[in-house]
Structure formats: structure tokens, C-alpha cells
C-alpha positions as CSV (number, residue, x, y, z in Angstrom):
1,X,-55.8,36.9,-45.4
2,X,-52.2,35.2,-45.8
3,X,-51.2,38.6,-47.3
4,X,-52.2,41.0,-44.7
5,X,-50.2,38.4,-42.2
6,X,-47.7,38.6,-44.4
7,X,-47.4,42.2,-44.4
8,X,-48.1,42.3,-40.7
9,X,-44.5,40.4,-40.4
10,X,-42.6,43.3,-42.4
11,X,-44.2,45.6,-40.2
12,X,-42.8,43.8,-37.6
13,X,-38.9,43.6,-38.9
14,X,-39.7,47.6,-39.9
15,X,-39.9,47.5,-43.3
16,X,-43.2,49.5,-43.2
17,X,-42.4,50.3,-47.4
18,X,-43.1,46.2,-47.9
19,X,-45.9,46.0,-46.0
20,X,-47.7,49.0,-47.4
21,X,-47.0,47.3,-50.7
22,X,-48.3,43.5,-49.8
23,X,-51.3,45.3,-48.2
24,X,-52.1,47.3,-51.5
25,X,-51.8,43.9,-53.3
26,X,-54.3,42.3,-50.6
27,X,-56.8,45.2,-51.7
28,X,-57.0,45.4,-54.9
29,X,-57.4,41.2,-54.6
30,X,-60.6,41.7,-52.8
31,X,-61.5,44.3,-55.1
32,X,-61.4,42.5,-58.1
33,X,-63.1,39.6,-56.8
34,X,-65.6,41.7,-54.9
35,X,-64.9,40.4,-51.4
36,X,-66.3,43.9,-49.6
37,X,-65.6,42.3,-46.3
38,X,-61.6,41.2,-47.2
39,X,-61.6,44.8,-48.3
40,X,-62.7,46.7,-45.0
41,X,-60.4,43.8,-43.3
42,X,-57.1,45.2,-45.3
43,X,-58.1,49.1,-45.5
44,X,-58.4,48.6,-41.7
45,X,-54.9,47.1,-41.5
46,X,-53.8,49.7,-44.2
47,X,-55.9,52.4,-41.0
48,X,-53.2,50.7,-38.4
49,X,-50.3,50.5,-40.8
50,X,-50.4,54.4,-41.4
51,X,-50.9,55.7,-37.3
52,X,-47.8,53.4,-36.9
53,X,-45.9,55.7,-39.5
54,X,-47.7,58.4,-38.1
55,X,-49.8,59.3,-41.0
56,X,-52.7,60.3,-39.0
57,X,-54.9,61.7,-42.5
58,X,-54.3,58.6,-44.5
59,X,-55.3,56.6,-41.2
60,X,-58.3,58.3,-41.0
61,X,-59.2,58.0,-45.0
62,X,-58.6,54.3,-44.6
63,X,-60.0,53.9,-41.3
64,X,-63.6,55.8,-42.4
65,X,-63.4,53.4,-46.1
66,X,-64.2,50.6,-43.7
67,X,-65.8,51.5,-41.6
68,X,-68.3,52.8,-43.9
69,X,-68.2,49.0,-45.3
70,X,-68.9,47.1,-42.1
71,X,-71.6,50.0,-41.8
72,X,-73.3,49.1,-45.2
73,X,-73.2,45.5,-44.4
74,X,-74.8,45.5,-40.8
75,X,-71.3,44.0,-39.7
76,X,-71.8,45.5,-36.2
77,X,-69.2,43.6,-34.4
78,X,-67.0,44.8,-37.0
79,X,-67.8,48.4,-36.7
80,X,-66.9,48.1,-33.5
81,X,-63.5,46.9,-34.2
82,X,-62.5,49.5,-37.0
């Protein structure tokens, strides 16, 4: 998850554009190699990243994507974090 750290540090220095970028990279990783937990991990970041631009409807989008994961795989401690 070097990427979503990665991202997290451009949030950080405000470049919000750059980190929506890296965190779109991180996504479509775990999509083509089929990691479903890496990708509710990043579309919960992506969740964060868009309340923090105030985004509220892609948030939510995000935000129910994994959640509907973590859901599917029984991950109940990370339901409880998305």
C-alpha cells in the first residue's frame, strides 16, 4: 500500500489533484491483479480523500464500494472501519 501512503503525503502538502491521481493508480493495481481487499483499502482512502475536498456524493459512492467489499468478504473488523 506504498501508493496510498504515498498519496496520503500529497494530501498532506495539499496537492489533493496528485493524490487523487496516485490513489486511482493504487486501484486499478488491485483491480487488475484482483486484490478485492487492496481495493476496498484504496476506495476507502479515495471515501476520505473526497470529504476532505468536500465531495460529500463521491465520498459516499466510494465509501459504500467498500464497504460493500469488506461486506462480501465477512471482513467485519473492516466494515467497521469503512
Amino acid at each position: 500500500m506504498v501508493l496510498v501512503v504515498y498519496a496520503n503525503v500529497f494530501r498532506i502538502l495539499g496537492d489533493y489533484q496528485k493524490a487523487f491521481t496516485v490513489l486511482q493508480e493504487a486501484l486499478e493495481i488491485k483491480k487488475q491483479i484482483g486484490d478485492q481487499s487492496g481495493q476496498a483499502f484504496v476506495l476507502n482512502s479515495l471515501g476520505l480523500m473526497y470529504i476532505t475536498v468536500g465531495e460529500i456524493s463521491k465520498a459516499s459512492d466510494c465509501l459504500h464500494q467498500a464497504l460493500a467489499i469488506r461486506q462480501a468478504q465477512k471482513d467485519l473488523p473492516g466494515q467497521a472501519s469503512t
